[in-house]
KOLBAGU-42173 format. One record per residue (C-alpha): residue number from 1; x, y, z. Coordinates in steps of 0.02 Angstrom, whole numbers, always signed. Layout:
! KOLBAGU-42173
(NUM, (X, Y, Z)) ...
END
This chain:
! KOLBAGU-42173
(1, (+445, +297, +920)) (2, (+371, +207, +1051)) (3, (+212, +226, +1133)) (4, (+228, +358, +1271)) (5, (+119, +357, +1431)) (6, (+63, +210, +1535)) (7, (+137, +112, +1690)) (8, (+145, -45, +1562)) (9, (+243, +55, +1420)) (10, (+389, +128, +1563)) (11, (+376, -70, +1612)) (12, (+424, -127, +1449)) (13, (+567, -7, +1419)) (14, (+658, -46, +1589)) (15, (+650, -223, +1544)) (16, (+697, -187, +1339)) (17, (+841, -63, +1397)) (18, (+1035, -135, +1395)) (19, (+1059, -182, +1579)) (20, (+1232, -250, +1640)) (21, (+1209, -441, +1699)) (22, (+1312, -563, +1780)) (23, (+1453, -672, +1669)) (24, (+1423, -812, +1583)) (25, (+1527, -959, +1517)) (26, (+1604, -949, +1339)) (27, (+1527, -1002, +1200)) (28, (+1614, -1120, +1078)) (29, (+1632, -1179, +899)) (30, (+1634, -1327, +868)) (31, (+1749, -1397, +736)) (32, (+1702, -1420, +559)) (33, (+1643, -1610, +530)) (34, (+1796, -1664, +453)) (35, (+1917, -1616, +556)) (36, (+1999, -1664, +719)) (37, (+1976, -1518, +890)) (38, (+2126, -1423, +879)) (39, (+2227, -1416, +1036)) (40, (+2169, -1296, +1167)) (41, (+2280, -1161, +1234)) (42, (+2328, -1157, +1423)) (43, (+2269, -1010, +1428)) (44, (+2113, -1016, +1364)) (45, (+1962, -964, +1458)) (46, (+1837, -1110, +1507)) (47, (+1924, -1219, +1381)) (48, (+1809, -1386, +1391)) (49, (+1882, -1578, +1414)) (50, (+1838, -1626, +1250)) (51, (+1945, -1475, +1146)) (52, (+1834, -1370, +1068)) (53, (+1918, -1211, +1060)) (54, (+1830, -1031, +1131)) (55, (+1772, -897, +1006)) (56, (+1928, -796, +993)) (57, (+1899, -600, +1079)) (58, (+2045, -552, +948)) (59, (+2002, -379, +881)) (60, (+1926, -373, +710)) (61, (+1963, -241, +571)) (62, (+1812, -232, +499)) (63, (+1639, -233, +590)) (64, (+1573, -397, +633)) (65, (+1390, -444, +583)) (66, (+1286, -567, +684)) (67, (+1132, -671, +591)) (68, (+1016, -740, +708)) (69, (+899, -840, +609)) (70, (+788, -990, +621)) (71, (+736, -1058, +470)) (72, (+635, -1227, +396)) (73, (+788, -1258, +301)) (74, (+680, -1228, +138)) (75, (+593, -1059, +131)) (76, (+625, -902, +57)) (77, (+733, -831, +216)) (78, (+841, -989, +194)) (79, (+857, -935, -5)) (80, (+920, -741, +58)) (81, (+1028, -805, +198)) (82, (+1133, -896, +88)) (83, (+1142, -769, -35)) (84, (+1177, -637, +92)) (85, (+1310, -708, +204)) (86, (+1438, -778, +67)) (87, (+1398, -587, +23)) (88, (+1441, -495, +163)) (89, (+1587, -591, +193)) (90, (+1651, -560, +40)) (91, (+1648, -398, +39)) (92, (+1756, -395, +213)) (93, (+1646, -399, +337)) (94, (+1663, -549, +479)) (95, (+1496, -644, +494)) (96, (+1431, -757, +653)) (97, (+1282, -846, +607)) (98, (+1199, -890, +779)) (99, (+1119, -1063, +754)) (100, (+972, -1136, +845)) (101, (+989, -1331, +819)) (102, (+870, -1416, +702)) (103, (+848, -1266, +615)) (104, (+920, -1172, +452)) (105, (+1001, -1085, +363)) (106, (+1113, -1239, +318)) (107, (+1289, -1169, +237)) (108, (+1372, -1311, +162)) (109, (+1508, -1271, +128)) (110, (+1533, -1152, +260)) (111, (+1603, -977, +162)) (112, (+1787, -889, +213)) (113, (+1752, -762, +343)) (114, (+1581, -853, +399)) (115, (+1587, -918, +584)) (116, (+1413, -1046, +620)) (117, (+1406, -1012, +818)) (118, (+1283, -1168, +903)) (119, (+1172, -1059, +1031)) (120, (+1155, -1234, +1127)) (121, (+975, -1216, +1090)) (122, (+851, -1334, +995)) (123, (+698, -1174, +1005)) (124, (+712, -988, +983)) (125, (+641, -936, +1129)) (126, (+756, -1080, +1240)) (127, (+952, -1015, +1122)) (128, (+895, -839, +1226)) (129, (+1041, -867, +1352)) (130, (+1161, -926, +1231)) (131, (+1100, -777, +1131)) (132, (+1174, -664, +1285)) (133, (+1322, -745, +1305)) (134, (+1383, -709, +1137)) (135, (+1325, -522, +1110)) (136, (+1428, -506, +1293)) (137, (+1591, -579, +1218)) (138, (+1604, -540, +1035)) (139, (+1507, -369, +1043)) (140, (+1447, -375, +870)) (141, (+1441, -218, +776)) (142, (+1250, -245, +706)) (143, (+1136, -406, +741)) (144, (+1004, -449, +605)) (145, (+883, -564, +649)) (146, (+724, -606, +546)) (147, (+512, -666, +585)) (148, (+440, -613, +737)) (149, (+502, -751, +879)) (150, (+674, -726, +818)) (151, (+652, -532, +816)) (152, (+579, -542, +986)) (153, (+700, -639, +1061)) (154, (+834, -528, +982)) (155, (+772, -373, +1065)) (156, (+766, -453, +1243)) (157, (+936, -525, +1226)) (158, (+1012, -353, +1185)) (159, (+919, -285, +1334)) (160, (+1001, -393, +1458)) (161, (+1181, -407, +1369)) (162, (+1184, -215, +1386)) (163, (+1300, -195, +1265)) (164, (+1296, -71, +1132)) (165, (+1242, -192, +970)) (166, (+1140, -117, +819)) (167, (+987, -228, +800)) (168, (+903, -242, +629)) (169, (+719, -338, +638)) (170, (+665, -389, +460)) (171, (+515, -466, +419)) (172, (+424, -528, +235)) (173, (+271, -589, +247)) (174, (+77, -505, +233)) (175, (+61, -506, +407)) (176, (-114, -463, +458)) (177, (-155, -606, +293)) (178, (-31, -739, +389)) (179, (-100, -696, +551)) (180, (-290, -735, +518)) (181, (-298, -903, +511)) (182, (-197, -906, +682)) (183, (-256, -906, +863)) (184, (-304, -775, +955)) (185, (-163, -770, +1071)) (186, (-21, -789, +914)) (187, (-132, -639, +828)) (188, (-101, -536, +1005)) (189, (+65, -592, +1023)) (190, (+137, -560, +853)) (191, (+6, -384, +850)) (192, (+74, -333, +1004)) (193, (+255, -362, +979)) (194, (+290, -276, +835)) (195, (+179, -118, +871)) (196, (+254, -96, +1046)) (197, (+417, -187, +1046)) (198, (+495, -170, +884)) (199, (+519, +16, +895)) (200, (+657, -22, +1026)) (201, (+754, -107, +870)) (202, (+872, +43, +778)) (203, (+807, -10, +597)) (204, (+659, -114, +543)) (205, (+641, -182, +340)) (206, (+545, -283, +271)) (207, (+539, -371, +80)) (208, (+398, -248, -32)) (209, (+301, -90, +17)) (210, (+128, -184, +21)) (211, (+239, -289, +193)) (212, (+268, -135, +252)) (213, (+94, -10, +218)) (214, (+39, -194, +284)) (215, (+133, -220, +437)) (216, (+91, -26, +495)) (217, (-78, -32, +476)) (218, (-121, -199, +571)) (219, (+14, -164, +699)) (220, (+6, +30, +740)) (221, (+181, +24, +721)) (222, (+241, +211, +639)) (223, (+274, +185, +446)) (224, (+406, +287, +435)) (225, (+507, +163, +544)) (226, (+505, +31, +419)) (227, (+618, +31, +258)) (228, (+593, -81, +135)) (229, (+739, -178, +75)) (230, (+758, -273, -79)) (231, (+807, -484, -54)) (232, (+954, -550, -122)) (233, (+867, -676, -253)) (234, (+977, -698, -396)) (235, (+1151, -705, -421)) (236, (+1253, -594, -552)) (237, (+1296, -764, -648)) (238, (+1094, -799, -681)) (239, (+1080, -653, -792)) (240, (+1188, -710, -929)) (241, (+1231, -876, -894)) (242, (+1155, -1009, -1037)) (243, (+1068, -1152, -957)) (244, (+1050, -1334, -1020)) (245, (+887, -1383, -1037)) (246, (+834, -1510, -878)) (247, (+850, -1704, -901)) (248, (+653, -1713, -938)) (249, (+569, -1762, -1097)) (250, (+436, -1624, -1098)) (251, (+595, -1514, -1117)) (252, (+646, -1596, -1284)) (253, (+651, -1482, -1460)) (254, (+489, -1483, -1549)) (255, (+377, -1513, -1379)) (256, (+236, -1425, -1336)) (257, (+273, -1280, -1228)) (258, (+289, -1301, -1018)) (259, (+223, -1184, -923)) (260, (+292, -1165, -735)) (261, (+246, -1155, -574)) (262, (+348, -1170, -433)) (263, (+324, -1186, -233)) (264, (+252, -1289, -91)) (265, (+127, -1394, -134)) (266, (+0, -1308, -1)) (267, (-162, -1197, +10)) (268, (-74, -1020, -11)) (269, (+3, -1067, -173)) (270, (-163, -1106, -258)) (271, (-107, -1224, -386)) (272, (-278, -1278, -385)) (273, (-342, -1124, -488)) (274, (-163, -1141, -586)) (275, (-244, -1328, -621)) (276, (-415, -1252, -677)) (277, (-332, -1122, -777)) (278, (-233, -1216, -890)) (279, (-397, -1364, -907)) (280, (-437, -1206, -999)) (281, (-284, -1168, -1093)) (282, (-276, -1350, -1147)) (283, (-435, -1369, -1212)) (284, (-381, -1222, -1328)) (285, (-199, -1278, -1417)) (286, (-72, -1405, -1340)) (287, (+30, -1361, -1180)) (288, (+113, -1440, -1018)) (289, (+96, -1383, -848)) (290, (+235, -1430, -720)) (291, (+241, -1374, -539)) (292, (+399, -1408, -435)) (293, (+373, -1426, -259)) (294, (+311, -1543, -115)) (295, (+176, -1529, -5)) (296, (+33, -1612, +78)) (297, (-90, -1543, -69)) (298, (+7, -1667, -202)) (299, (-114, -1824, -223)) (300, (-274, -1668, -238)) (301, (-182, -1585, -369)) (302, (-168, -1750, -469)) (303, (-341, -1785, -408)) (304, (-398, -1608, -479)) (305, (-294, -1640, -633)) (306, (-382, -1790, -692)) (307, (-564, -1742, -657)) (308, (-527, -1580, -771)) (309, (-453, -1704, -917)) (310, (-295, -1659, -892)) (311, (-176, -1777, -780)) (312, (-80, -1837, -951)) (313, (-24, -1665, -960)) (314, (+12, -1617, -769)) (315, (+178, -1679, -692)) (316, (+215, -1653, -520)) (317, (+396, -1713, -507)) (318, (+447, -1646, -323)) (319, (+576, -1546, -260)) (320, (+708, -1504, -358)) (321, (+890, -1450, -275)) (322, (+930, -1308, -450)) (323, (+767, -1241, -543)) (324, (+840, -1126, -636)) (325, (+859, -1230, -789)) (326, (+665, -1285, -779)) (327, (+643, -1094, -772)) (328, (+744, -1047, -899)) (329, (+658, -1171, -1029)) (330, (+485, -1162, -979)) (331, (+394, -1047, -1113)) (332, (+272, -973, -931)) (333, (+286, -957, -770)) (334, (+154, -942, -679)) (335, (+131, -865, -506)) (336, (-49, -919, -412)) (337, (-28, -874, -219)) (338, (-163, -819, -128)) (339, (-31, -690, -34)) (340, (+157, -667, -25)) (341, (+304, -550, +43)) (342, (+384, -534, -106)) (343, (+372, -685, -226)) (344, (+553, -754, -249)) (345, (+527, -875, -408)) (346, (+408, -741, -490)) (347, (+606, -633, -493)) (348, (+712, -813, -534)) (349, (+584, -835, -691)) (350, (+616, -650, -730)) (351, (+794, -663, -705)) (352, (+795, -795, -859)) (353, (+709, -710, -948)) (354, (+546, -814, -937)) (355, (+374, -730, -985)) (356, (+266, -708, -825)) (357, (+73, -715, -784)) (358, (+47, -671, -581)) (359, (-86, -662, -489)) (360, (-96, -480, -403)) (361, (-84, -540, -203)) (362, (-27, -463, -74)) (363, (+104, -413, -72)) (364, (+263, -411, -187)) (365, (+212, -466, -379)) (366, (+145, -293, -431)) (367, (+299, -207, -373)) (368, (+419, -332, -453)) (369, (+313, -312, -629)) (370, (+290, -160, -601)) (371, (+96, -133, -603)) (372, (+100, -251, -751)) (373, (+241, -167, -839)) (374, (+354, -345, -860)) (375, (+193, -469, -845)) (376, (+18, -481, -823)) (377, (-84, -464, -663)) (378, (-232, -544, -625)) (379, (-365, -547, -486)) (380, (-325, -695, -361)) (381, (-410, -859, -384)) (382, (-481, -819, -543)) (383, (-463, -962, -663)) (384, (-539, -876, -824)) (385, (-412, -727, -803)) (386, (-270, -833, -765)) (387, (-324, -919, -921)) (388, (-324, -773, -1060)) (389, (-181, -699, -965)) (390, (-79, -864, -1013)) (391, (-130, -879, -1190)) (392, (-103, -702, -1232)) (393, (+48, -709, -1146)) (394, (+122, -859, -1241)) (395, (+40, -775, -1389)) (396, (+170, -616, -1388)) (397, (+300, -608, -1254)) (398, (+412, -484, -1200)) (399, (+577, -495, -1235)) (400, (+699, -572, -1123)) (401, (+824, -441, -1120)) (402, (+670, -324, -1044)) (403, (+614, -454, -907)) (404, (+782, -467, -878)) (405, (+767, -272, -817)) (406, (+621, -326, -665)) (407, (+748, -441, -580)) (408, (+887, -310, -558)) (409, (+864, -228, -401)) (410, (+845, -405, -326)) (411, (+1016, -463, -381)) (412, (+1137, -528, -238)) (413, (+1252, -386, -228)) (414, (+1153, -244, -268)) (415, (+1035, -303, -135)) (416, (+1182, -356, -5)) (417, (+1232, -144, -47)) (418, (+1044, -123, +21)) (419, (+1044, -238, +184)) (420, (+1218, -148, +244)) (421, (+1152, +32, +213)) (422, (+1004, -14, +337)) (423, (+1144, -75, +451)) (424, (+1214, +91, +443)) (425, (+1369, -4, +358)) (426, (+1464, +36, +190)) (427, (+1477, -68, +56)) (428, (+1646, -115, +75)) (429, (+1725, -167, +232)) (430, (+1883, -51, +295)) (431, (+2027, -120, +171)) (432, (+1931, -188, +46)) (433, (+1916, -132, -132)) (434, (+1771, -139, -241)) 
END
């Protein structure tokens, strides 16, 4: 609920409340890339010179879903938005992803039933009015929208739309851990907006329970308004599919073993104690360590490598478009950041069936092993413990069948079933069979 009392507080709810508001012009889709504008009706309204046709106002069987978004184009919201919208629109349900230029998700190809709407916009806060314009026409049944700018923008465009849309704010990251190396006005802002504004959404989830015991005690905003909602990680196919090995020599029969990490090469990551760690572990019996990734912190990993004796056995190779293969034939993966929402290629490894070592940050890895059930936990940035936690682990594993169990909850559909029961949505669209 939200705060009662106060000249400021009845302030804030005028302005967050639906209010009617002058019309604006259409917005429009534009074409897909390879393919000509389509002719424009006579009587369409504000049809533009150049043919781009309206968004249609024809009635829909099925709810529609908006996803506002803005995305890097390579984080872990762009990894669940497009494993959730192929998702929802498979199972019926209409989907508008609002797009702020120069920004992700990227859908490519763009899935049957999936609409990419261009807000106009290049920056969250500036797509506000296209934001409007579209909750006026289409009247989406439920708008999702996900990190704080995004969520606040959300709530202010409902509130001068006035129309009747469901608004779900999500959010996955430690937030009072994210926050402190910010400035003291983005601490206030982000504080402030989602203990006093964010109870004017209808539902608020977020990616493990350590987000949300997290997010309620830095914010003030009531626990019991946030559910937690699993990601859609991993597809079905991952489970059971057999991987070929990747097109590296470390990956060859009779090799010594890899172990894994995988991420942006950056400070919350902490490949440096992953580094120090396996010095340790090498020194001991042969091994590899490979982390895929980029990131400014590259050239003082390799740096780091070679004063520990190592760098022969350290490879760095980048980015890579499908890790699932490197995941599936690494003998460890190894998880090192300093602090997380959930921890989405700790539940890929698992999903493979790959033997884990995590380090226990806040939040997400001790709920996904389950307090250490599916892999060992150990105290961040501690190189010694990250090193007997890797040799015992490579010394008896659990079997990949049970890891396989950890990763469940956070495959695609069982977690798209999640996302439309906190949209007050069934799993199926109207008409469509399971």
């Amino acid at each position: 609920m939200p705060h009662a009392g106060g000249a400021t507080n009845t302030a804030m709810a005028q302005r967050l409340r639906p209010t009617p508001c002058a019309t604006r012009p259409a917005l429009f889709i534009p074409p897909p890339a390879n393919k000509k504008p389509g002719p424009v009706s006579p009587g369409d309204e504000g049809a533009p010179a150049d043919g781009r046709r309206p968004i249609s106002r024809a009635m829909s069987p099925a709810p529609r879903i908006a996803i506002f978004v803005a995305t890097s184009g390579h984080s872990g919201v762009d990894r669940a938005m497009r494993n959730l919208i192929p998702a929802l629109a498979r199972r019926g349900y209409p989907v508008d992803v609002l797009h702020v230029r120069q920004h992700g998700p990227h859908l490519d190809p763009v899935p049957d039933g999936v609409r990419v709407i261009d807000t106009g916009a290049r920056h969250v806060y500036s797509s506000l009015s296209g934001v409007v314009r579209y909750l006026r026409r289409e009247r989406p049944t439920v708008m999702l929208s996900d990190k704080d700018r995004v969520n606040r923008t959300a709530l202010l465009a409902r509130a001068m739309a006035g129309v009747p849309v469901r608004l779900v704010l999500s959010s996955g990251t430690t937030i009072s851990i994210d926050l402190a190396s910010r400035g003291l006005f983005e601490r206030f802002l982000q504080r402030t907006s989602m203990g006093r504004l964010y109870p004017y959404a209808d539902t608020i989830i977020v990616t493990s329970h350590g987000v949300a015991d997290d997010m309620a005690d830095y914010t003030g905003l009531a626990r019991g308004r946030i559910e937690v909602v699993p990601s859609p990680v991993v597809p079905g196919s991952l489970f059971t599919e057999a991987l070929p090995p990747p097109d590296h020599p470390w990956f060859r029969q009779g090799e010594p073993p890899v172990i894994l990490g995988v991420g942006e090469l950056c400070a919350r990551k902490d490949f440096a104690t992953l580094i120090r760690a396996f010095a340790t572990l090498r020194a001991q019996r042969p091994a590899r360590l490979m982390m895929l990734g980029r990131g400014g912190l590259r050239s003082e990993l390799l740096d780091l490598a070679g004063q520990l004796g190592v760098a022969a056995d350290v490879a760095l190779p980048g980015f890579v478009d499908d890790p699932y293969r490197y995941l599936a034939h690494a003998r460890l993966f190894a998880f090192t950041s300093l602090w997380e929402g959930l921890g989405f290629a700790l539940i890929e490894a698992l999903a493979v069936g790959t033997p884990v070592v995590s380090a226990d940050c806040p939040s997400g890895p001790r709920e996904i092993l389950q307090d250490g059930r599916y892999g060992r936990l150990v105290p961040v940035g501690d190189a010694d413990a990250l090193a007997r936690a890797m040799v015992e682990t490579l010394d008896a594993s659990l079997p990949p069948e049970v890891l396989r169990e950890a990763a469940r909850p956070y495959e695609v559909e069982v977690a798209t079933i999640a996302y439309l029961r906190a949209m007050g949505l069934p799993p199926w669209a109207e008409g469509q069979l399971a």
